[in-house]
C-alpha positions as CSV (number, residue, x, y, z in Angstrom):
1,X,156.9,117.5,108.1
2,X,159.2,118.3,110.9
3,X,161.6,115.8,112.2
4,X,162.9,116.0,115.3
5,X,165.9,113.4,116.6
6,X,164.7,109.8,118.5
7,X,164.6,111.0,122.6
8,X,167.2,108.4,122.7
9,X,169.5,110.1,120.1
10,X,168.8,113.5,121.7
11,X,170.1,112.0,124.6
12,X,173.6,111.2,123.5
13,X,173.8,115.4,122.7
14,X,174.7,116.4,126.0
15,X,174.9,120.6,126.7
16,X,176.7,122.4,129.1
17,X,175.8,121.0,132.6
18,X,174.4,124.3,134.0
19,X,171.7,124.0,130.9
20,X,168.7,122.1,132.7
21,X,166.1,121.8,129.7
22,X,162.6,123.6,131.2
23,X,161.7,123.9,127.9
24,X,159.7,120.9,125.3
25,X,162.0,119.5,122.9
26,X,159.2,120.8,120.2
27,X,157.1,124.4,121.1
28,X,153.7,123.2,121.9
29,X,150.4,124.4,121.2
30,X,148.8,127.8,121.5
31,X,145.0,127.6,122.0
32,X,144.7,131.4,121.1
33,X,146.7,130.7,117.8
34,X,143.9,128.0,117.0
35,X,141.3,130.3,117.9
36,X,142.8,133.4,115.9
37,X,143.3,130.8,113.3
38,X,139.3,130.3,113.1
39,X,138.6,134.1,113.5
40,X,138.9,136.2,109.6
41,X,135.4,136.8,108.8
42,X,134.5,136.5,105.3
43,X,131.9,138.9,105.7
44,X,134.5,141.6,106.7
45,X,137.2,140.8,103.8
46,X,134.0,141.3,101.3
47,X,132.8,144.8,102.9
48,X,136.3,146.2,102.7
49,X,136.7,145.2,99.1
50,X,133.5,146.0,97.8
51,X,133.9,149.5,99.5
52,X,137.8,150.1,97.8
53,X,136.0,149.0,94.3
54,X,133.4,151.4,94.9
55,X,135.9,154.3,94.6
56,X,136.3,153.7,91.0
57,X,140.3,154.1,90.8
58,X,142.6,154.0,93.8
59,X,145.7,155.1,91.1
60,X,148.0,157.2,92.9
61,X,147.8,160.3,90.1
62,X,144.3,160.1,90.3
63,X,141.6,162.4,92.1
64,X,142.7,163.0,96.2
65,X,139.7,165.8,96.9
66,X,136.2,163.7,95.8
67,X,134.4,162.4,98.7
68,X,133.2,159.5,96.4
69,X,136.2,158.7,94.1
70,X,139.8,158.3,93.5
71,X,142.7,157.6,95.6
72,X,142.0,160.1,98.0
73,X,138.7,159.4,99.8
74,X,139.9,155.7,99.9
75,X,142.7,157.1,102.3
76,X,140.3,158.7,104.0
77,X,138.1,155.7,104.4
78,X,140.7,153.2,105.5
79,X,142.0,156.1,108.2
80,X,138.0,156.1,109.4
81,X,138.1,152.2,109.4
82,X,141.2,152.2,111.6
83,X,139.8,155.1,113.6
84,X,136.8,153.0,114.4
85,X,138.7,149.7,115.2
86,X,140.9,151.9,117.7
87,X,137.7,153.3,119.1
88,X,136.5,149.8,120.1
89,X,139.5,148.8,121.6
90,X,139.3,151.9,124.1
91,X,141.7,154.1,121.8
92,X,144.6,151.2,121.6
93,X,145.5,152.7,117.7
94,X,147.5,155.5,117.0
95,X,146.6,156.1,112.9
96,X,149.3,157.7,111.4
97,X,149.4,159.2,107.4
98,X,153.1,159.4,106.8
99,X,153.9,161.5,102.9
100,X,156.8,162.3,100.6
101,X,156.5,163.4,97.2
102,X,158.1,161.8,94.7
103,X,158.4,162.5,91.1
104,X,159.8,159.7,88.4
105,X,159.5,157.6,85.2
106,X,155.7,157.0,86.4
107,X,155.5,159.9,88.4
108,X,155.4,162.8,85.6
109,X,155.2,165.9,88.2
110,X,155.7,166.0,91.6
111,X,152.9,164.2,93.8
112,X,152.6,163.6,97.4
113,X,152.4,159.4,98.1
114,X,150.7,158.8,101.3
115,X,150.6,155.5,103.4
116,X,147.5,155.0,106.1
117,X,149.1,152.8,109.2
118,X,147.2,151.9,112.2
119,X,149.8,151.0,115.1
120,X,149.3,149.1,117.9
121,X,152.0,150.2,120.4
122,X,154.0,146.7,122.7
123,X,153.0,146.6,126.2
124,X,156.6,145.4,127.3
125,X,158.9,145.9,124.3
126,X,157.4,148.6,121.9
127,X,160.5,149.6,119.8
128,X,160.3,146.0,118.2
129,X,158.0,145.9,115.2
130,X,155.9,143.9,112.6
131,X,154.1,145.0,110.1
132,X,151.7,143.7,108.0
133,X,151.3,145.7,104.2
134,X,149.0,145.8,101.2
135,X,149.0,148.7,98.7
136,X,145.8,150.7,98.5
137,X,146.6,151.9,94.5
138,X,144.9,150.0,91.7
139,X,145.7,150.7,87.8
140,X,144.7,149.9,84.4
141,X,147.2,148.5,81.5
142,X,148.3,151.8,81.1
143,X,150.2,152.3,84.5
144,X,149.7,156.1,83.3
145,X,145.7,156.0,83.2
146,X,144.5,157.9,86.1
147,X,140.7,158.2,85.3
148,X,139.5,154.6,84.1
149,X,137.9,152.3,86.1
150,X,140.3,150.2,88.0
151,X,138.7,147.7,90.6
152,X,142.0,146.7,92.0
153,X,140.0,144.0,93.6
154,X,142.8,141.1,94.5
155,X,145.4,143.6,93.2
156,X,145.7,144.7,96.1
157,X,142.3,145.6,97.9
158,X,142.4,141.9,99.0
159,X,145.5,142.9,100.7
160,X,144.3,145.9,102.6
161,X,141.4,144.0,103.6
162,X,143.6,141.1,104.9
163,X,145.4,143.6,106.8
164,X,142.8,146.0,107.9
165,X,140.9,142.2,109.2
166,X,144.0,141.3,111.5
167,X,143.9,144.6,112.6
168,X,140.5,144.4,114.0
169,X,141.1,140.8,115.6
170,X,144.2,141.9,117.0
171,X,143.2,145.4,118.2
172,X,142.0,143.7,122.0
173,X,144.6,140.9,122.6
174,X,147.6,141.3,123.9
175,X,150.9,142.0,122.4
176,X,154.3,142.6,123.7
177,X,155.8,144.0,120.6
178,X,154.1,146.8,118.2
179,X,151.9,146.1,115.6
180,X,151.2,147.8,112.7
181,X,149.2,147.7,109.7
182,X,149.8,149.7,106.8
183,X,148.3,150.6,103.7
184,X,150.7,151.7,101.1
185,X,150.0,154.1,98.3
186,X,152.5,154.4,95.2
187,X,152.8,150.8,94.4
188,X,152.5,150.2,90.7
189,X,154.2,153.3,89.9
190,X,157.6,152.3,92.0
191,X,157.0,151.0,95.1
192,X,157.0,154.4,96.5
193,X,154.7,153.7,99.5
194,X,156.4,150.9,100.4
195,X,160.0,153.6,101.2
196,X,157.7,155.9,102.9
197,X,157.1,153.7,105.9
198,X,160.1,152.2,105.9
199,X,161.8,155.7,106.0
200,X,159.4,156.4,108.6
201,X,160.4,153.0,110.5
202,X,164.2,154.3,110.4
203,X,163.2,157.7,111.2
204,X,161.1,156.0,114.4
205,X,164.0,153.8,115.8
206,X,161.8,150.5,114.9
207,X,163.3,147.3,115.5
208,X,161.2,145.6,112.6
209,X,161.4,141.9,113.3
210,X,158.8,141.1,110.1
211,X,157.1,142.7,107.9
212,X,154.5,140.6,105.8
213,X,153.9,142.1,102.4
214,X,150.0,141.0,101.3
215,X,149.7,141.7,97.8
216,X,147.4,139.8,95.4
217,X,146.2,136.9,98.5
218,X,142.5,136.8,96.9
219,X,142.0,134.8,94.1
220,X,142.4,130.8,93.9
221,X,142.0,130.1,90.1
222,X,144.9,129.9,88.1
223,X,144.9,131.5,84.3
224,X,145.9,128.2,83.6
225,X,142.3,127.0,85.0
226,X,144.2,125.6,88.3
227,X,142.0,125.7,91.1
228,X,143.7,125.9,94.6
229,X,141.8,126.9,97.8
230,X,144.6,126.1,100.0
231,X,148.0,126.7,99.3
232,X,150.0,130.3,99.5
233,X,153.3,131.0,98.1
234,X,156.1,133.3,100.6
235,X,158.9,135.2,98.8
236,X,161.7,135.2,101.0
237,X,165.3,137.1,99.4
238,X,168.2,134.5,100.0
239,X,171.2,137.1,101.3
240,X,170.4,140.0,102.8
241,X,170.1,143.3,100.6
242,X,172.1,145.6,103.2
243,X,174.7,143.0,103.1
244,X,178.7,144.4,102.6
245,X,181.6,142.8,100.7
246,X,183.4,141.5,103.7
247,X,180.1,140.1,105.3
248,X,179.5,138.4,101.9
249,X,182.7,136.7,101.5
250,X,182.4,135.3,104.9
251,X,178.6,134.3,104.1
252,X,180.0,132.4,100.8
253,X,182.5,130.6,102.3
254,X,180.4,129.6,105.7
255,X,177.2,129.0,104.4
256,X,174.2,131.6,105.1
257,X,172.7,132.0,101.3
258,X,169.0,130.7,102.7
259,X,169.1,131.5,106.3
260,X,168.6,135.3,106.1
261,X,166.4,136.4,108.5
262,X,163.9,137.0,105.8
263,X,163.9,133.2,104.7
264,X,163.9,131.8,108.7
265,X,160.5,134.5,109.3
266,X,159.3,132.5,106.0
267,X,159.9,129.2,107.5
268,X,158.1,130.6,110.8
269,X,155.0,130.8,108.6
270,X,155.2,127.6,107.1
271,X,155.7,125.6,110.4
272,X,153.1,128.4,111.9
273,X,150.8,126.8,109.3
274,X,151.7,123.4,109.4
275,X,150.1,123.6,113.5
276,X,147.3,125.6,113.3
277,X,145.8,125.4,109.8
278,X,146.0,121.8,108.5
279,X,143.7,122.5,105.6
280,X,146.5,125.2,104.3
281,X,150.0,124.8,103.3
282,X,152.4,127.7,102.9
283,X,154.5,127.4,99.8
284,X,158.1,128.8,100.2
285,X,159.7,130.2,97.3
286,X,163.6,131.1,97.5
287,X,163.0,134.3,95.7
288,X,162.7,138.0,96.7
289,X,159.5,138.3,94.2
290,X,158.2,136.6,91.1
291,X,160.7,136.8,88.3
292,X,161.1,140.0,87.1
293,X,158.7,141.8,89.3
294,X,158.7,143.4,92.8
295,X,156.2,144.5,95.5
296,X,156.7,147.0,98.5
297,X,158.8,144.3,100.3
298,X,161.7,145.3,98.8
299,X,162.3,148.7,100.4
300,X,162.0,147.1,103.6
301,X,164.3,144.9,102.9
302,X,166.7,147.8,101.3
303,X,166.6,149.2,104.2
304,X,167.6,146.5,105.9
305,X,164.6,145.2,107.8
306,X,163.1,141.4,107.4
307,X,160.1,141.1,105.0
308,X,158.5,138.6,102.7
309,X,156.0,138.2,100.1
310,X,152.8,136.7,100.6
311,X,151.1,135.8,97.5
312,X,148.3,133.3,96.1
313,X,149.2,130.0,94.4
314,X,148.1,130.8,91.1
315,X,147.8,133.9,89.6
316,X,145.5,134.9,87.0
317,X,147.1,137.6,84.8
318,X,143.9,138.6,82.8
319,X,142.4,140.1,86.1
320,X,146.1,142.3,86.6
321,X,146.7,145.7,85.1
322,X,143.9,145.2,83.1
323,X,141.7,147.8,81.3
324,X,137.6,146.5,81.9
325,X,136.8,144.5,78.7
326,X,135.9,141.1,76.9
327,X,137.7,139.8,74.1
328,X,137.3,136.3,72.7
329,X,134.9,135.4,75.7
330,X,137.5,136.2,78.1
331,X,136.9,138.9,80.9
332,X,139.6,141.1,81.5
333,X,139.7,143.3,84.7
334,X,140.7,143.2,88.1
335,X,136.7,142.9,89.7
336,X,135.3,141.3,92.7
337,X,134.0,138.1,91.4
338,X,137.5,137.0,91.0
339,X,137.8,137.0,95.0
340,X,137.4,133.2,96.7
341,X,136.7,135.0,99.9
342,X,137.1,131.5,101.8
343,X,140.9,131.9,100.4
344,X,141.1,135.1,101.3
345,X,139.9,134.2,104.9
346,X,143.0,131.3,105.2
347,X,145.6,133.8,104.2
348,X,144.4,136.7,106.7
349,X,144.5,133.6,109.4
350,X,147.9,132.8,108.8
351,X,149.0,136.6,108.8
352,X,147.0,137.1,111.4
353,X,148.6,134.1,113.7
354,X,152.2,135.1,112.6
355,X,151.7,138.3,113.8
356,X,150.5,137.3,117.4
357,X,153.1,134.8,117.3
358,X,155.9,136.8,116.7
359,X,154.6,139.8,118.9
360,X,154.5,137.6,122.1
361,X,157.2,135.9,121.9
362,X,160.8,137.0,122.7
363,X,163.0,138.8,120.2
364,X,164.9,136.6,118.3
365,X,168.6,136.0,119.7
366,X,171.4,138.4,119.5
367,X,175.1,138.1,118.8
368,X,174.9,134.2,117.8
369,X,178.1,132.8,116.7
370,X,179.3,129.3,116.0
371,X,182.5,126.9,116.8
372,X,183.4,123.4,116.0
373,X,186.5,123.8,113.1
374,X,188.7,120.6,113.3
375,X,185.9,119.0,116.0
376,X,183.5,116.2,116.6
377,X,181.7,118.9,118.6
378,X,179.5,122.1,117.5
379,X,179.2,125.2,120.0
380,X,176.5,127.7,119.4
381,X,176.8,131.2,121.5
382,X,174.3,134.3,121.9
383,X,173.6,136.8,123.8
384,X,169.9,136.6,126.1
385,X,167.2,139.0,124.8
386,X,164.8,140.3,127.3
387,X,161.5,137.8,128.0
388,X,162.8,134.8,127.2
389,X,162.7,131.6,129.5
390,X,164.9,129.9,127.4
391,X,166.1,128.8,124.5
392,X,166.4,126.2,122.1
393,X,169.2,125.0,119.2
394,X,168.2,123.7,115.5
395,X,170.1,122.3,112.7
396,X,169.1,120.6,109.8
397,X,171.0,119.0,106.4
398,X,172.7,121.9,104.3
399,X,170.0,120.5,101.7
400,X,167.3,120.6,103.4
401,X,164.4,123.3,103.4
402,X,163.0,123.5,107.2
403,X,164.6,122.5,110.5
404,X,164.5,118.6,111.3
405,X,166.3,118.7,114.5
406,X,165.8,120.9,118.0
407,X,167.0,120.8,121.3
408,X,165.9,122.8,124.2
409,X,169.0,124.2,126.0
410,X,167.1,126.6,129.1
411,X,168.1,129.7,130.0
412,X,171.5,130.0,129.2
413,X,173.7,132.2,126.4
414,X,175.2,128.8,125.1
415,X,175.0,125.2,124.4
416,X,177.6,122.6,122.9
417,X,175.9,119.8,120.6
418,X,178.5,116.9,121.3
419,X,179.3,114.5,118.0
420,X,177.5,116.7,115.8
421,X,179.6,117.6,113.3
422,X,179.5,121.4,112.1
423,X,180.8,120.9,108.8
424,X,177.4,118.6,107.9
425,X,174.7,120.7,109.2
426,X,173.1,124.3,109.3
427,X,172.4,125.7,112.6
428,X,170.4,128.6,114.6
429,X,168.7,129.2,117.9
430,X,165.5,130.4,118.9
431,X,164.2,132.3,122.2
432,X,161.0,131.1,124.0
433,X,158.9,132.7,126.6
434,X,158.0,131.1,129.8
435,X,154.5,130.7,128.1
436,X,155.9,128.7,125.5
437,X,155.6,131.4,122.2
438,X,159.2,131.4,120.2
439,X,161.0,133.7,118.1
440,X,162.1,132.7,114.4
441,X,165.5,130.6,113.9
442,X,168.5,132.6,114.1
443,X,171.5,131.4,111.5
444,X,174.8,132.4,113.0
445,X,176.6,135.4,112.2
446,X,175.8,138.2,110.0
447,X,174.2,136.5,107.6
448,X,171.3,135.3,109.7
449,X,170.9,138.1,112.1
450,X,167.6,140.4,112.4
451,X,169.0,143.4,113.2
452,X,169.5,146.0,110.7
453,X,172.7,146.6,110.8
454,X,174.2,143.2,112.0
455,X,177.5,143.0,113.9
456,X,177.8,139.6,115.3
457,X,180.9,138.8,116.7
458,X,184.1,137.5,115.8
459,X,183.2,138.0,111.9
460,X,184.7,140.4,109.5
């Protein structure tokens, strides 16, 4: 839950006079968000996957010429897909195939890795940028096995169908900011698709404000024989990978180590999901990835971009990087009947949701710092970003895991929280258009800021 201060209390926390509050204390309701949130077709997510098992293997060594098999003609397929979504939106998707070869431990000779992405260019601010990823590349317990059968079915078809599902229900609403979907090749053997388009999102100017990583989102039965239909874990790294020495001394000393921008876009999902999909609950996890593994997240946020991970409850590890077989009455294999496609549907509404969200709303703030040393007072500064109305301030205990207090300030570039102490609380601000959508939390100073290569002021 979300607590926000008594009106009474909120009242005693004057701002600057010019500040007339236009804007709710708390953001309120989209009805598009509820309907997207209702939207995912379980008929779709099956199609897709059924049709990425049906090429056999997806590996990225494996066979790129076959019309019927191999990692190839599933490019191929998901670029047709894409090409027919932008067709029924009157052409409103570029598709773009962006390559580099690579060669490596699991990468014996050199071999071109190729991503799919379908972008959906901003009407008003196109150089800011989510994406939404899955990897398109299965494999077998031997990462090296290009031939076998390997389903990939949750690992990651289910994310490529997620994502290539949001693209279809977002492909005729609006959007201020780009959107793109991407399906990543070179995955399992080094997360080589996943520095492809983010090389290409450097190479591009993109502002990436999010990118939400989809990789194993099918499956809601535990090894373990847990069964949970309606909870999803988000990885979100704590300090930020492109972070220097003297921005990390400051960030130890000051506070920042869960308010990068990565962990406030994870919050944004959980309270995202706390409003529109009361039967699902978004599970954070202060981690960059499950312990000791990794997903194409990671050169996103190496390059200094936002991303998370977006992954299902309960994993079942006989169904992962799994030759076909049964041994002691246990079926081993990554195949479709170990898709819950009602699970499947949550998680592509709450990617799907975060991505309208994010894309009409204003970027997040710029430039926020924060005073209040040897004070009963707490000043919070930024600089305006284009389309926002207004904006409004948050803190919470230095404990605690989501914001419990807000406060909307109006269209200003700064607001003074009198009797609230900085020393005791985290802070950040957030932008909100005139039509009420809002931009994650932004924690002051380097620490918390979205841009790539943050420069906030008055810090080392």
């Amino acid at each position: 839950m979300h607590r926000f201060l008594p009106s009474l209390f909120l009242a005693m926390l004057p701002v600057a006079a010019a500040q007339a509050a236009s804007l709710p204390a708390m953001p309120h309701e989209q009805p598009a968000l509820h309907a997207l949130a209702g939207a995912p077709s379980e008929a779709e997510l099956r199609a897709t996957i059924t049709k990425l098992v049906g090429f056999g293997t997806r590996h990225t060594l494996s066979d790129t010429k076959s019309d019927t098999r191999g990692i190839g003609a599933a490019r191929r397929w998901v670029k047709a897909r894409f090409e027919a979504i932008s067709r029924d939106c009157g052409g409103c998707i570029e598709v773009a195939t962006p390559s580099q070869v690579f060669s490596g431990k699991r990468i014996p000779t050199p071999t071109e890795v190729m991503d799919v992405v379908a972008i959906k260019r901003g009407k008003r601010d196109p150089q800011r940028v989510i994406v939404m990823t899955g990897h398109l590349d299965s494999r077998v317990s031997d990462v090296m096995d290009a031939t076998s059968d390997a389903p990939g079915a949750n690992d990651d078809a289910s994310g490529v169908a997620a994502l290539m599902e949001a693209a279809r229900l977002l492909s005729k609403q609006d959007n201020d900011a780009t959107l793109v979907f991407a399906a990543l090749s070179g995955e399992e053997q080094g997360l080589y698709g996943g520095k492809v388009l983010a090389d290409y999102a450097v190479a591009h100017g993109w502002q990436v404000e999010a990118d939400l990583n989809n990789d194993i989102v099918g499956n809601s039965r535990g090894q373990n024989g847990v069964v949970d239909n309606t909870t999803v874990r988000v990885f979100s790294e704590g300090t930020r990978s492109n972070e220097t020495p003297a921005q990390a001394n400051y960030r130890r000393y000051h506070g920042g180590e869960v308010d990068s921008p990565s962990r406030n876009l994870a919050r944004y999902l959980d309270r995202l999901a706390d409003r529109y999909l009361p039967d699902f609950h978004v599970h954070m996890v202060y981690r960059t990835d499950r312990y000791a593994r990794g997903g194409d997240q990671v050169p996103f946020l190496e390059a200094g971009y936002p991303a998370v991970r977006v992954t299902e409850a309960h994993e079942n590890y006989t169904r992962q990087h799994q030759d076909l077989r049964t041994e002691g009455g246990v079926h081993y294999g990554d195949t479709i009947d170990g898709i819950d496609f009602r699970y499947l549907a949550r998680v592509t509404a709450l990617n799907t949701i975060t991505m309208a969200a994010l894309s009409r709303a204003p970027a997040p703030p710029t430039g926020v710092d924060i005073a209040g040393a040897v004070t009963t007072d707490t000043t919070l500064k930024w600089r305006k970003v284009p389309g926002a109305a207004g904006y409004r301030v948050y803190w919470r205990d230095t404990t605690a895991a989501q914001w419990q207090h807000a406060r909307a300030v109006g269209d200003v570039d700064h607001a003074v929280l009198q009797d609230v102490v900085i020393d005791d609380w985290f802070f950040g601000v957030s932008a909100v258009s005139a039509d009420g959508y809002e931009s994650p939390v932004v924690f002051p100073g380097d620490a918390g800021s979205f841009a790539r290569s943050p420069t906030a002021p008055g810090k080392p």
